[in-house]
Backbone and ligand atoms as CSV (ligand in chain L), in Angstrom:
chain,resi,resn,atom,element,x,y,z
A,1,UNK,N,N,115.613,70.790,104.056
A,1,UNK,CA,C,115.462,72.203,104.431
A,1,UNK,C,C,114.218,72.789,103.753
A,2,UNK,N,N,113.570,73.613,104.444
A,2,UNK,CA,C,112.198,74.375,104.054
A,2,UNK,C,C,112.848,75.219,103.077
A,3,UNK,N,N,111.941,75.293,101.905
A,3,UNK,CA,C,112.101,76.474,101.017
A,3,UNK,C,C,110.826,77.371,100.449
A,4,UNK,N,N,111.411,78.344,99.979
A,4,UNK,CA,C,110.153,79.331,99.648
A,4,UNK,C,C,110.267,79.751,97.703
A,5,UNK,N,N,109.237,79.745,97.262
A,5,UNK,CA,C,109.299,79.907,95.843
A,5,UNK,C,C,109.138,81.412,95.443
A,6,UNK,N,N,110.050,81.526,94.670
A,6,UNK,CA,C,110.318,83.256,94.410
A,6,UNK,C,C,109.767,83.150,93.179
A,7,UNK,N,N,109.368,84.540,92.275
A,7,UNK,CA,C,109.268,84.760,91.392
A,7,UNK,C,C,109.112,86.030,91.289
A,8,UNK,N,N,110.072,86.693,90.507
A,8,UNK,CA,C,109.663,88.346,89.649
A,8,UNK,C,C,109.039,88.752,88.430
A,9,UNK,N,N,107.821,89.347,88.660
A,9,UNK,CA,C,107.690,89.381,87.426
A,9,UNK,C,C,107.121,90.831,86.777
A,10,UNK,N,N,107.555,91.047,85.765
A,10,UNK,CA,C,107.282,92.535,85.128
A,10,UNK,C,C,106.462,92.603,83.902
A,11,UNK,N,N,105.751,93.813,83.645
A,11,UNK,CA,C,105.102,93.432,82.570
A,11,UNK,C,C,105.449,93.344,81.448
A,12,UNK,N,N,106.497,92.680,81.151
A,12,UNK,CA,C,107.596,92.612,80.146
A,12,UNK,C,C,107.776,90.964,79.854
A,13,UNK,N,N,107.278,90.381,81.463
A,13,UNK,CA,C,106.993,89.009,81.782
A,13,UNK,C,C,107.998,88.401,82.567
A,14,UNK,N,N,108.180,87.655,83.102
A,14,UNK,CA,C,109.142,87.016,84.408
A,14,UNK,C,C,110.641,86.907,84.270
A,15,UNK,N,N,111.020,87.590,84.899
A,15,UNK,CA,C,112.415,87.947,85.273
A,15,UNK,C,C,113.393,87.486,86.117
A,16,UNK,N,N,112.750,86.547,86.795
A,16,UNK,CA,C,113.673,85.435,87.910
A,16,UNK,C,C,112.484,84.232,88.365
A,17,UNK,N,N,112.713,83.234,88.386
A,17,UNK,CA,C,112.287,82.014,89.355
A,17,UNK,C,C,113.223,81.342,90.018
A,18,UNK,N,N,113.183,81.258,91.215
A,18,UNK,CA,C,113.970,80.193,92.061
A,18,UNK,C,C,113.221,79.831,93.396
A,19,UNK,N,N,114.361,78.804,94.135
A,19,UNK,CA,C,113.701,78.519,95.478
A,19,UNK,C,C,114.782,79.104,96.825
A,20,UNK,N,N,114.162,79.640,97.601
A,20,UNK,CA,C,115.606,80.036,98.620
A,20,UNK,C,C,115.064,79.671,100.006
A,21,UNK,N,N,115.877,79.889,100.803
A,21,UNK,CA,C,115.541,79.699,102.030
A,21,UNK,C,C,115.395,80.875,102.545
A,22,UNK,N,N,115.781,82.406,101.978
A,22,UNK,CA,C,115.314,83.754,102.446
A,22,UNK,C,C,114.953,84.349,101.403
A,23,UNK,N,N,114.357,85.580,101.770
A,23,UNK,CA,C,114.155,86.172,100.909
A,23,UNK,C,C,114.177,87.627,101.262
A,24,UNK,N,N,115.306,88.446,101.152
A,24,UNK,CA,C,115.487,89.994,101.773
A,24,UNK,C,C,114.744,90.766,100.654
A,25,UNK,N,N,114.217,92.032,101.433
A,25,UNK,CA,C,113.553,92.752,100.464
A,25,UNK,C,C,113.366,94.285,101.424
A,26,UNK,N,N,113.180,95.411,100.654
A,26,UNK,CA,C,113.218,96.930,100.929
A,26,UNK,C,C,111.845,97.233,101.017
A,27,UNK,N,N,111.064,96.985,101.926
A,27,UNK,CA,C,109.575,97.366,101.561
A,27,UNK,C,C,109.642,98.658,101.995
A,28,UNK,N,N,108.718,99.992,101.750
A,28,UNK,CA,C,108.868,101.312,102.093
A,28,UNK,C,C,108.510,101.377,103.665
A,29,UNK,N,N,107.806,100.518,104.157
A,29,UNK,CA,C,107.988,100.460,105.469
A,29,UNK,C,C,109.117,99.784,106.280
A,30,UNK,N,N,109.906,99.235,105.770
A,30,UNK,CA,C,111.167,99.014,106.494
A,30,UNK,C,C,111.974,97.858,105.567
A,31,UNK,N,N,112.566,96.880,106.014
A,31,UNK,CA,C,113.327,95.476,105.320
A,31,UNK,C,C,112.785,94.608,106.101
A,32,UNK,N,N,112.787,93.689,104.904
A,32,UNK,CA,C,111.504,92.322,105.020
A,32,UNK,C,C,112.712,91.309,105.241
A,33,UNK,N,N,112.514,90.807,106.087
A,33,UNK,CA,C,113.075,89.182,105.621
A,33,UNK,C,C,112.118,88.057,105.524
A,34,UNK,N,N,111.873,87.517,104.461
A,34,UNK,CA,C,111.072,85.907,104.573
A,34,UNK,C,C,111.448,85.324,104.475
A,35,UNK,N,N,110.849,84.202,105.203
A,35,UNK,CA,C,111.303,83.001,105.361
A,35,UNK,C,C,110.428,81.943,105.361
A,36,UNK,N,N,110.504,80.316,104.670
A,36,UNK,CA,C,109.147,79.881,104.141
A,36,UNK,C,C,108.307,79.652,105.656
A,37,UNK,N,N,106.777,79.874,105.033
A,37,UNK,CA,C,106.123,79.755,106.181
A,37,UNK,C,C,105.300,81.246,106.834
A,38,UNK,N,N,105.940,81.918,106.069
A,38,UNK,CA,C,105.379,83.411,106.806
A,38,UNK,C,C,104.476,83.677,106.446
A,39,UNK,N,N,103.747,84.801,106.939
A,39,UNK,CA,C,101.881,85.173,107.131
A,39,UNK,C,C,102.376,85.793,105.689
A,40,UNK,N,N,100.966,85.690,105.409
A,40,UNK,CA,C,100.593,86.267,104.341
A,40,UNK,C,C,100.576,87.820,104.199
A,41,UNK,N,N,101.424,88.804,103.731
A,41,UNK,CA,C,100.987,90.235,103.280
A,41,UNK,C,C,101.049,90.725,101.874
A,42,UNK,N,N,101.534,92.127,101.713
A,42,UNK,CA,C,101.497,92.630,100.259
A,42,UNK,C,C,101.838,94.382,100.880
A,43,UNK,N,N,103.225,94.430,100.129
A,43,UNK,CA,C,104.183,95.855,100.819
A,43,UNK,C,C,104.601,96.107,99.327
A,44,UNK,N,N,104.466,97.533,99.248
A,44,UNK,CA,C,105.333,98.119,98.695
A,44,UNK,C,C,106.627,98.288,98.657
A,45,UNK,N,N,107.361,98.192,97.883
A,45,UNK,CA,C,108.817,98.337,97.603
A,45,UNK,C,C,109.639,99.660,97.332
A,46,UNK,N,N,110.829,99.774,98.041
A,46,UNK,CA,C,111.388,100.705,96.949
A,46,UNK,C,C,112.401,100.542,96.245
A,47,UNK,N,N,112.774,101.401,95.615
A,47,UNK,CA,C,114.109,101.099,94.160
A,47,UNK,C,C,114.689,100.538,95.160
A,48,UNK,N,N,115.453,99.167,95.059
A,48,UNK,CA,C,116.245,98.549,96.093
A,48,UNK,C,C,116.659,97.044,95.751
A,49,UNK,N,N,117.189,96.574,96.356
A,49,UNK,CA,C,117.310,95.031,95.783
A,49,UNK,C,C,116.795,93.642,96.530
A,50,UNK,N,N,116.832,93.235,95.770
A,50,UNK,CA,C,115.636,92.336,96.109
A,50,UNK,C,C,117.018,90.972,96.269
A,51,UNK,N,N,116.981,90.017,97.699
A,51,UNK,CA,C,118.357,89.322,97.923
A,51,UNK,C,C,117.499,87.453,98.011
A,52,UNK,N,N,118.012,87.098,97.148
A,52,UNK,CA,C,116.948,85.864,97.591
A,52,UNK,C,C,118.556,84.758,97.562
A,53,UNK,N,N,118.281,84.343,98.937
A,53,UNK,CA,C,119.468,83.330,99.664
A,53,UNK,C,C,118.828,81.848,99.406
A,54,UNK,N,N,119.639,81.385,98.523
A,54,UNK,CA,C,119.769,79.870,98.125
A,54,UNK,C,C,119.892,78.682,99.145
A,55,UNK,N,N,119.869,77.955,98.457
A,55,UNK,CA,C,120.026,76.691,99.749
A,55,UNK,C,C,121.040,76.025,99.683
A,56,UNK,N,N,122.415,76.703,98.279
A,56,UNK,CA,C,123.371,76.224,98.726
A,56,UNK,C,C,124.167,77.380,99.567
A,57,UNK,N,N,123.869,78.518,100.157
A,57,UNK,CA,C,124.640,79.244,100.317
A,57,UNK,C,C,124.743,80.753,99.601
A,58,UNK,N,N,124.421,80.721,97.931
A,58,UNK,CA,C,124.845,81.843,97.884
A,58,UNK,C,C,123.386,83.094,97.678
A,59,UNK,N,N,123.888,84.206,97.188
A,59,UNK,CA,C,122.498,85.174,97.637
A,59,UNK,C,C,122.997,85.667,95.978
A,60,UNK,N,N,121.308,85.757,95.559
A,60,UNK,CA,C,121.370,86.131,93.849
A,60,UNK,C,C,120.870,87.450,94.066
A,61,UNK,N,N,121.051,88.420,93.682
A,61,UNK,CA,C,120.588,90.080,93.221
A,61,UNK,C,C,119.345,90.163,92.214
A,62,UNK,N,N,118.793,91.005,92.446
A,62,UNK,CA,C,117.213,91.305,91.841
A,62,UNK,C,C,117.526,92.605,91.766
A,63,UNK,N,N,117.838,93.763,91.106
A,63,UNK,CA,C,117.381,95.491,90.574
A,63,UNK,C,C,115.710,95.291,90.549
A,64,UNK,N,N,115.209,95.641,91.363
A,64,UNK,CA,C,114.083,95.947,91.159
A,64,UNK,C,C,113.361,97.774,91.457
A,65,UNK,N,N,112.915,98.467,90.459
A,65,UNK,CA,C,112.442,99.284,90.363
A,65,UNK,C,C,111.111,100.323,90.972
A,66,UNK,N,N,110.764,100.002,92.624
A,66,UNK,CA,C,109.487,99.382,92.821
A,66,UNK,C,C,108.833,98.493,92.871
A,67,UNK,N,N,107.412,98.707,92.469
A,67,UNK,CA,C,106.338,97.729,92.723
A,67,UNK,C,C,106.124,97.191,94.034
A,68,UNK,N,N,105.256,95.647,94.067
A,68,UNK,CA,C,104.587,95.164,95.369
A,68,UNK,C,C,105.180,94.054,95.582
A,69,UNK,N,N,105.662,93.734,97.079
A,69,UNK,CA,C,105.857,92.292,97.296
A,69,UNK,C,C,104.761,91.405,98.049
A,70,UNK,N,N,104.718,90.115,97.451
A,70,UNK,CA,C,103.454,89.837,97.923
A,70,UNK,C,C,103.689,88.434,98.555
A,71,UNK,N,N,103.234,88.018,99.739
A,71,UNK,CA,C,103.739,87.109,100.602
A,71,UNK,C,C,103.013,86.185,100.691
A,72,UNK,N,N,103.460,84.979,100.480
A,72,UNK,CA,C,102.528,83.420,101.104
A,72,UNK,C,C,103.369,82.788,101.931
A,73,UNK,N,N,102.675,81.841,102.426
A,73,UNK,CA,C,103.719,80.980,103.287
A,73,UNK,C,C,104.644,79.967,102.315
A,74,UNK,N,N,104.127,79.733,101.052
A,74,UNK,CA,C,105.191,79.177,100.061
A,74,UNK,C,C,105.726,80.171,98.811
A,75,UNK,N,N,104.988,81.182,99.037
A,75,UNK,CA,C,105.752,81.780,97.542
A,75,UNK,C,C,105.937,83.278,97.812
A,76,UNK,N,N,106.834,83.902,97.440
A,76,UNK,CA,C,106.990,84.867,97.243
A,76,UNK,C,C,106.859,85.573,95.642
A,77,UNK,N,N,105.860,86.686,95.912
A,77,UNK,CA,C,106.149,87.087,94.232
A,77,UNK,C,C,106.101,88.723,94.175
A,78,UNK,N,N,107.643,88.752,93.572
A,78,UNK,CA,C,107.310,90.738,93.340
A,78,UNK,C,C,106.922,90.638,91.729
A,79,UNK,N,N,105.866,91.509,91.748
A,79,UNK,CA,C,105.504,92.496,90.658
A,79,UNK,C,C,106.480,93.726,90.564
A,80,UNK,N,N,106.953,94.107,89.309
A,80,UNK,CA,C,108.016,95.525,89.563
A,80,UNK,C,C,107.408,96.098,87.727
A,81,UNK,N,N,107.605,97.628,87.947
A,81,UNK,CA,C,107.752,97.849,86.747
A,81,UNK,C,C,108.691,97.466,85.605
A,82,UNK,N,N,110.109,98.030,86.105
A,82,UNK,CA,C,111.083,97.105,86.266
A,82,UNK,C,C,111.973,95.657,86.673
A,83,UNK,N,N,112.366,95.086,86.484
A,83,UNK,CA,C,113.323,94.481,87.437
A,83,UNK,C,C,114.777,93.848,86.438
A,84,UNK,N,N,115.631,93.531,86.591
A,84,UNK,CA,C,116.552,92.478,86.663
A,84,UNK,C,C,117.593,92.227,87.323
A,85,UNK,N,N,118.214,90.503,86.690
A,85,UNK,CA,C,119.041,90.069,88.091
A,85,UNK,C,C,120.414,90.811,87.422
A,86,UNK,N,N,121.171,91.072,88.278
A,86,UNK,CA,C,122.403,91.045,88.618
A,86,UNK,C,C,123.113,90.970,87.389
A,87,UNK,N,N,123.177,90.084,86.647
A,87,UNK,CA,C,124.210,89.390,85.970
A,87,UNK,C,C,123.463,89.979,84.386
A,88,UNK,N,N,122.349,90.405,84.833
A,88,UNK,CA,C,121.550,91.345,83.380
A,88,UNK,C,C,121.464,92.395,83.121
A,89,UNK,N,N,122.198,93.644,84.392
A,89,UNK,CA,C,122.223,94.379,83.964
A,89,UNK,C,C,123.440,95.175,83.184
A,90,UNK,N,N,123.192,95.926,82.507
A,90,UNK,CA,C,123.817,96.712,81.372
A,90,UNK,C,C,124.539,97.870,82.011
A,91,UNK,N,N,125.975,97.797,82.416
A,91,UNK,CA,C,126.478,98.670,83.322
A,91,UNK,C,C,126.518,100.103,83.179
A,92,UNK,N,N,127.039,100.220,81.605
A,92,UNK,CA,C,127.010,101.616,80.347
A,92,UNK,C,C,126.068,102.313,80.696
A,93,UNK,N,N,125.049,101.439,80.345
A,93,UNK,CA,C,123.194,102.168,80.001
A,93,UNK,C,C,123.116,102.781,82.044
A,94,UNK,N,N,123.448,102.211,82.668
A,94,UNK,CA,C,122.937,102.794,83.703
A,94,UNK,C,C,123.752,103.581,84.155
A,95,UNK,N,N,125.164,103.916,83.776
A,95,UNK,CA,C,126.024,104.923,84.013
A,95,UNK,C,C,125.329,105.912,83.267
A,96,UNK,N,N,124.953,105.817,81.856
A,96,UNK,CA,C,124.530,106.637,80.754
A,96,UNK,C,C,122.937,107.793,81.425
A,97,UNK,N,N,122.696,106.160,82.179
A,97,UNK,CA,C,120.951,106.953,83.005
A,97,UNK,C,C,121.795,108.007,84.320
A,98,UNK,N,N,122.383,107.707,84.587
A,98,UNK,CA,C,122.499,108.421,85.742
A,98,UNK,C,C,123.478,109.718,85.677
A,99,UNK,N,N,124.014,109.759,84.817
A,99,UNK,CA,C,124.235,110.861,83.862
A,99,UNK,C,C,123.704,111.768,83.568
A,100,UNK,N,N,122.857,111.592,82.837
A,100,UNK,CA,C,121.383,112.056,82.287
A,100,UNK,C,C,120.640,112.879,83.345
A,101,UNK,N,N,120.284,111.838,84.225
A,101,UNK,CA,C,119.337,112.489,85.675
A,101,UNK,C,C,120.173,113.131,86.401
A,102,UNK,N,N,121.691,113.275,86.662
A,102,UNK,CA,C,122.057,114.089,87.193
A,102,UNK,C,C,122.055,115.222,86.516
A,103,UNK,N,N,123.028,115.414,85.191
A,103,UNK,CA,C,122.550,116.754,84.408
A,103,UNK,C,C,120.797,117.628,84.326
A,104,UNK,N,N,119.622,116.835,84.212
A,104,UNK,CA,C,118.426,117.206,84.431
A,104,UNK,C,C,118.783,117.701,85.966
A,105,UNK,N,N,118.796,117.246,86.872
A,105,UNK,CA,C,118.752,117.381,88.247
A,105,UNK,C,C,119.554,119.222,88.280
A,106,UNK,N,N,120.758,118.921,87.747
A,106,UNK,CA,C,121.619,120.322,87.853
A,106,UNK,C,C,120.666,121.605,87.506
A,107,UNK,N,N,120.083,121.128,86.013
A,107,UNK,CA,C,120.041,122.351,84.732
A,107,UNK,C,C,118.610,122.662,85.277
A,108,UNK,N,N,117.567,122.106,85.968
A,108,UNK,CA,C,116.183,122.564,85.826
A,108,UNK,C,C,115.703,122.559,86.912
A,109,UNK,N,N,115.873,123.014,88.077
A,109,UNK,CA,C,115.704,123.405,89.232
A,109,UNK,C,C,114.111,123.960,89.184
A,110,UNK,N,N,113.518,124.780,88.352
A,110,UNK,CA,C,111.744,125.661,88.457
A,110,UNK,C,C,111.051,123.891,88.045
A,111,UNK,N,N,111.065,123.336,86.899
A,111,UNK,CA,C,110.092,122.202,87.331
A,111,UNK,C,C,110.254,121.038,87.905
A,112,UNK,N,N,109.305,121.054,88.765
A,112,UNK,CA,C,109.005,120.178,89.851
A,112,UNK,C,C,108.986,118.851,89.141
A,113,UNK,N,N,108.128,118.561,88.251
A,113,UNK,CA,C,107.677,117.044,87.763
A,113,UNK,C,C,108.834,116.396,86.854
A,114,UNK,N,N,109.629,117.571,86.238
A,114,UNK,CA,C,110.811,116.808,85.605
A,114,UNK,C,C,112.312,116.303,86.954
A,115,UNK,N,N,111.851,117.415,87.468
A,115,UNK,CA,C,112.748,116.900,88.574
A,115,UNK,C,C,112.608,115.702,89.235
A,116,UNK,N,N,111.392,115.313,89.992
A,116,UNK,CA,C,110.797,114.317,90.378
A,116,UNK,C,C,111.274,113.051,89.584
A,117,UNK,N,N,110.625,113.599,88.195
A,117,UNK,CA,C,111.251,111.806,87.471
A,117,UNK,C,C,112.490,111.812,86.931
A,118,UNK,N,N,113.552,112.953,87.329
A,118,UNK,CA,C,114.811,112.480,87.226
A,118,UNK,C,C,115.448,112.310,88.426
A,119,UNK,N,N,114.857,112.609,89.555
A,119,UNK,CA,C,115.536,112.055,91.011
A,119,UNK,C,C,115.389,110.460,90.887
A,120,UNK,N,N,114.280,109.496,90.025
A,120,UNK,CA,C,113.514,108.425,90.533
A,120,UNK,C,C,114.696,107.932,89.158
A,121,UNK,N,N,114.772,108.750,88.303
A,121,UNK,CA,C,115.725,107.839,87.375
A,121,UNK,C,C,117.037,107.832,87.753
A,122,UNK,N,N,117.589,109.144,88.580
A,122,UNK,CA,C,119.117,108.970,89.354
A,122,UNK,C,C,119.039,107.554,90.205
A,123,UNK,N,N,117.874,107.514,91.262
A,123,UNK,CA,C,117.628,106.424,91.954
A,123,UNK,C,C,117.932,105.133,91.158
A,124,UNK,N,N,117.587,104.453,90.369
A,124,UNK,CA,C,116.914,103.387,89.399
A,124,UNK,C,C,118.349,103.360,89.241
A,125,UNK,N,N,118.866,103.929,88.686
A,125,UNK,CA,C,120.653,103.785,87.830
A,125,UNK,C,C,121.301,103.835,89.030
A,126,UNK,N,N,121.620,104.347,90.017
A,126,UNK,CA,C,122.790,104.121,90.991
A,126,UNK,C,C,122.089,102.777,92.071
A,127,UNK,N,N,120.634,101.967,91.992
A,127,UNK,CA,C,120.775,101.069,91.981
A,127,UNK,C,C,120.981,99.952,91.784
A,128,UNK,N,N,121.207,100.468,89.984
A,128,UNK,CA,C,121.732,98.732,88.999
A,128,UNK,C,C,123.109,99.193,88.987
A,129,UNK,N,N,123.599,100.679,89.351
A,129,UNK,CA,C,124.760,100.199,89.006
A,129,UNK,C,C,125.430,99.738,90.452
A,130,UNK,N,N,124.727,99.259,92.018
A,130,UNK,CA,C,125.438,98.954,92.956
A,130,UNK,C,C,124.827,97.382,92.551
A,131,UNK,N,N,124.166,96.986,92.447
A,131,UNK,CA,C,123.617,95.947,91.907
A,131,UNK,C,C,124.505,94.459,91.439
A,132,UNK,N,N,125.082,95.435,90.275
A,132,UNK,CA,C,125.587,94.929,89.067
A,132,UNK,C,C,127.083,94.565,89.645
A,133,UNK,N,N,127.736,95.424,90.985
A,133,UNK,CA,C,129.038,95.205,91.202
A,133,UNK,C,C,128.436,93.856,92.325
A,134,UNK,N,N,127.614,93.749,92.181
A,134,UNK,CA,C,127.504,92.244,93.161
A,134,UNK,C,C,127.454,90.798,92.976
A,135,UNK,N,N,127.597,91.001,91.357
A,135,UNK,CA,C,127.609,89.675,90.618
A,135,UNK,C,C,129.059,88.858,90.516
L,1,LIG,P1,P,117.116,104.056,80.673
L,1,LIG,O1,O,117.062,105.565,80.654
L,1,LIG,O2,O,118.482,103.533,80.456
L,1,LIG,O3,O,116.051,103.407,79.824
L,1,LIG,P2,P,115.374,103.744,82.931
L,1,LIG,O4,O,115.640,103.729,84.387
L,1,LIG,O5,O,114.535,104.868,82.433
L,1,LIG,O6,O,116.784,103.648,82.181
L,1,LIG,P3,P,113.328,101.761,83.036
L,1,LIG,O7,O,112.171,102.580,82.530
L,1,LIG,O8,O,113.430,101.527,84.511
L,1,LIG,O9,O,114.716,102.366,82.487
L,1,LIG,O10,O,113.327,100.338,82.323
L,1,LIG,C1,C,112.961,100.159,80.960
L,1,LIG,C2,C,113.375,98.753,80.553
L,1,LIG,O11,O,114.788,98.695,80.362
L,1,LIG,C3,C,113.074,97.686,81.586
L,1,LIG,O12,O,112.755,96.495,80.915
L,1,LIG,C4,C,114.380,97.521,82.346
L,1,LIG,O13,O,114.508,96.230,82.911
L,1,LIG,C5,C,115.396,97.774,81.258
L,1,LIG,N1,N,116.640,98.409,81.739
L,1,LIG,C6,C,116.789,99.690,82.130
L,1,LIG,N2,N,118.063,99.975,82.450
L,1,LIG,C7,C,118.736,98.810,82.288
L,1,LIG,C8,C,120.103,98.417,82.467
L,1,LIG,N3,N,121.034,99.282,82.894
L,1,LIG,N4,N,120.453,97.148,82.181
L,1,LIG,C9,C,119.538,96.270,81.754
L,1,LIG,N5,N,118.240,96.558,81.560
L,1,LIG,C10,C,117.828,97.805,81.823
């Protein structure tokens, strides 16, 4: 069976390698599926998860935070500010984040820019924490 080489990596340094036979992904222009062999691009992402389907069957979880996905016909590689898999994230801490950004969200309605980066941190936490129930 054809496979495609994944890799995530953050500037924190690499956060998943494997090989799958798909590779689902949230680009801001729509959902990607790859599959090995595909044209070459480079899409933006959004907070979303990143699904990379194995070749025995099962599909591993990626939290990824953003960033770019970038396409070869053998490799796939997201860059994220963020990312981790599934089985890494910290359920507390992202209940704790989304907490947080909701109270900001409630209490400060006049600025714009705190709002902004607590909508993107509500985002970020209610995606590790759907994430995290997938492991
Ligand atoms: P927090 O407020 O809890 O830090 P955040 O959304 O602001 O959440 P980020 O700035 O996206 O956090 O990430 C900072 C670092 O912490 C990254 O390395 C990220 O992978 C890691 N991280 C954030 N939240 C979690 C989590 N719930 N579980 C595991 N790692 C996390």
């Amino acid at each position: 069976m054809k496979t495609i080489q994944v890799s995530v990596v953050t500037p924190d340094g690499p956060v998943f390698e494997g090989n799958a036979k798909m590779v689902s992904a949230k680009a801001k222009s729509g959902e990607l599926g790859v599959l090995p062999g595909h044209i070459p691009l480079v899409a933006p992402l959004t907070i979303s998860a990143v699904r990379v389907h194995d070749v025995d069957g099962k599909t591993q979880y990626v939290a990824v935070s953003g960033g770019f996905i970038e396409v070869r016909p053998e490799k796939v590689t997201i860059l994220a500010e963020a990312a981790e898999v599934a089985g890494d994230i910290e359920v507390d801490r992202a209940r704790a984040a989304k907490e947080r950004a909701e109270k900001r969200l409630a209490g400060n309605k006049q600025d714009n820019v705190d709002a902004t980066r607590a909508e993107f941190a509500l985002k970020r936490a209610i995606n590790r924490i759907d994430i995290a129930a997938k492991r």
